[in-house]
N, C-alpha and C positions, 0 to 999 in steps of 0.2 A: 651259568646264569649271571647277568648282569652284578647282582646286589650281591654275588657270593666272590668278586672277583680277586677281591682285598679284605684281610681280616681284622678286626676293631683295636683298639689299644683294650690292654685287660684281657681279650678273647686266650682262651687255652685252645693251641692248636696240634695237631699231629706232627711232629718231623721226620725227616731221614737226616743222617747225617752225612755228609760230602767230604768235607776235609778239614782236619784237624789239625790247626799252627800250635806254635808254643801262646800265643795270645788271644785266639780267637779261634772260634769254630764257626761253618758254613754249613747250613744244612736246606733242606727243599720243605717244602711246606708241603704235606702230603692232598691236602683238601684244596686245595687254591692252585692247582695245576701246575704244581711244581715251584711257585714262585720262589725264590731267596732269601733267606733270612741270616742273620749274622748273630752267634751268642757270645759278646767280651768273655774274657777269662773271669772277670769280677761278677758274673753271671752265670758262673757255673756251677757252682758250688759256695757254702759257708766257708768261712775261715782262710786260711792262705792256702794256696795250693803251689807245690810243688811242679810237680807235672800233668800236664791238664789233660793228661792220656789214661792217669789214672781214674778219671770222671766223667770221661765222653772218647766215644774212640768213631771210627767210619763203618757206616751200615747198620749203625744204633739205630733203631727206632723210639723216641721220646717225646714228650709232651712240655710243650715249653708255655711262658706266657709272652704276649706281644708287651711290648714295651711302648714301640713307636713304631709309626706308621707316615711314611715319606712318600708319597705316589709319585710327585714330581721327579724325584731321584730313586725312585725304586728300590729305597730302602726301608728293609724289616726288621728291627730291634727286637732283638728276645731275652726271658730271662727264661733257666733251666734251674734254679737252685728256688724261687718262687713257686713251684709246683711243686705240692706235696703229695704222700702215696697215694691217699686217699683221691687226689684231685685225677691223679693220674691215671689210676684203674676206671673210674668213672669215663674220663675222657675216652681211652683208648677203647672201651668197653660200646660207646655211643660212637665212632669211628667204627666199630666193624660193624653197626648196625647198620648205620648211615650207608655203610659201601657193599653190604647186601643188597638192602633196602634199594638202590640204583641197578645195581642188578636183573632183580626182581622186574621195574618199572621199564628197563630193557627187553624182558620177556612178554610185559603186557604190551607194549610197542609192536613186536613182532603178531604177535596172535592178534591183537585190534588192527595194527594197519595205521595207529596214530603215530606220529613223530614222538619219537623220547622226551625232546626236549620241550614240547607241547605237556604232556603228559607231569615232567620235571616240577615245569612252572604251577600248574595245576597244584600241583602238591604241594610246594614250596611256599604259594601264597597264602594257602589256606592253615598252614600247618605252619612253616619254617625251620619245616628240617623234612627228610626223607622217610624215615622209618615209623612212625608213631601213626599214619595215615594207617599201615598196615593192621595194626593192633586194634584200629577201630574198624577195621573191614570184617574184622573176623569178630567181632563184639557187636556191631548192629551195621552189618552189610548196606541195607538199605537208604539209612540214613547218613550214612559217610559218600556212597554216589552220587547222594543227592547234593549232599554239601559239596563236593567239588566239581559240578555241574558239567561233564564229562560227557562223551557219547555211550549210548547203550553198549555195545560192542566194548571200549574201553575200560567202563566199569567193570562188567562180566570178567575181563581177561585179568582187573586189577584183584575183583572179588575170588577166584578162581586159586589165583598166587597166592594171596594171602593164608586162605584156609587149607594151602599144601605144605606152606612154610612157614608159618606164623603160630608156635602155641602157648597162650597166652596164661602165666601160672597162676592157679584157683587156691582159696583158700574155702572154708567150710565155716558158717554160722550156725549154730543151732537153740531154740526156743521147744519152749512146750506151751499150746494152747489151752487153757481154760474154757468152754465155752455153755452155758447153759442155757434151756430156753423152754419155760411154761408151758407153752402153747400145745393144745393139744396135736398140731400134726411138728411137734419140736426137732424130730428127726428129721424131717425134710426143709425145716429152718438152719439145722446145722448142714447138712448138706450144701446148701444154698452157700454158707457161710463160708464153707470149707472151698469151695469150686473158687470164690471172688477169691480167697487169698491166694489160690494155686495160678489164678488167671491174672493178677495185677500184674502189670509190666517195669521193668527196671533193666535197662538198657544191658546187658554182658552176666545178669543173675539165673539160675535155677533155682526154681521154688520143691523143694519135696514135702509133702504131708505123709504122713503115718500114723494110725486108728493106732494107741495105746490102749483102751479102756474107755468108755464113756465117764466123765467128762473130759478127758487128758487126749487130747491128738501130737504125734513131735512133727516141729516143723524144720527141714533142714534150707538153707540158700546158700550155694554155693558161687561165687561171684570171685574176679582177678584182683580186691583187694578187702580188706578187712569194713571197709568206710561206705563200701558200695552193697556189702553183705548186711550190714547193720542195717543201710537206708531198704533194700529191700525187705529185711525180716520185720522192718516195722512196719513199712508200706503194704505188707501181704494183711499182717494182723491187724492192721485199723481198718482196711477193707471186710475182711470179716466180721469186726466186732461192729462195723457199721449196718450188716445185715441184722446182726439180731439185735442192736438198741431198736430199729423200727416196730421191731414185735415185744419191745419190750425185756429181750434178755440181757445176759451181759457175759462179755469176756475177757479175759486175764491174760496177758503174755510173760512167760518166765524165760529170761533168758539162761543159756549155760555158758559157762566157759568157753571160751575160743578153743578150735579144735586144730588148729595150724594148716600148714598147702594139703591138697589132696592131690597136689599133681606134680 
């Protein structure tokens, strides 16, 4: 793709390493189709270095940052001693995703009949990066088709991939409802209540209700992060306690403790 041809000053990118002088190292840029990039010795490493073999050697794979960026002379400036672990594992961690994730867009190619690179752009414009389109195909199918305005055929083969190879890790909220209500048919005012909180919608959540004892129901929502589990366990129970302020009741949500991934 066009926009991906050249990587930014600052960008952390993927490398291979090619060959290693006593002053400088040569490496390929793994995402940018090979491109060339040079790391000085002063860029290798903190402190002085002795022998620069002992901090980069040929067929390393590592993560450097761009320094500078020369089109007209096709030159790549890197630093390797700028990237810390933590930036490192991140990177290379979003690199294999990335290079599944193209994979993947390869086999929806084949099964649709559309061009990859048709396909590519689609994803890349909407998203800007490869992988994370997946994550929402399998969290709310319909609405990521929609957003990347695709052929039926297309979609189906992207939807398809996704939920064969995509599993997205769940964590688990849990709440107990309070809920009481006068009214002489009260039981089927909770009923009512209980149905709207199991039926609100919240994009990638499971809603579970569980009859403890009258007045106490537990409600569980299990959703792919802590932030989207909360925004559902409160969207189910204001939906409920909205049934019965109309008749006049009232309901209580008690949260518990987070209970960690279930998955």
């Amino acid at each position: 793709m066009p926009d991906r041809e050249w990587p930014q000053e600052s960008e952390l990118v993927v490398c291979t390493v090619e060959t290693v002088k006593d002053f400088v190292a040569f490496v390929s840029l793994d995402e940018y189709n090979g491109r060339q990039g040079l790391i000085p010795i002063s860029e290798i490493a903190t402190g002085w270095i002795k022998y620069i073999r002992d901090h980069i050697r040929e067929g390393q794979k590592i993560v450097c940052k761009v320094l500078n960026v020369d089109r007209d002379r096709g030159h790549i400036d890197l630093s390797l001693k700028d990237v810390n672990d933590h930036q490192r594992r991140e990177k290379i961690r979003e690199w294999k995703n990335e290079s599944k994730a193209r994979k993947w867009i390869g086999f929806a190619a084949e099964k649709s009949g559309e061009p990859a690179a048709t396909l590519e752009q689609a994803v890349f414009d909407k998203y800007g990066d490869l992988y994370t389109v997946f994550e929402d195909l399998v969290l709310d199918s319909e609405a990521t088709v929609k957003r990347l305005g695709l052929s039926k055929k297309a979609g189906e083969a992207l939807v398809h991939i996704a939920h064969e190879n995509v599993k997205i890790p769940r964590v688990e909220v849990t709440g107990q409802l309070e809920m009481m209500s006068a009214q002489p048919d009260g039981v089927s005012v909770i009923k009512s209540a209980l149905k709207k909180a199991h039926d609100s919608k919240t994009a990638g959540a499971e809603i579970e209700i569980l009859y403890l004892g009258a007045p106490h129901y537990r409600i569980k929502v299990t959703a792919p992060d802590y932030k989207k589990a909360e925004k559902a366990l409160e969207k189910a129970a204001h939906a409920a306690f909205a049934v019965l302020e109309k008749v006049g009741g009232e309901g209580k949500l008690i949260k518990k403790p987070k209970s960690g991934k279930s998955q």
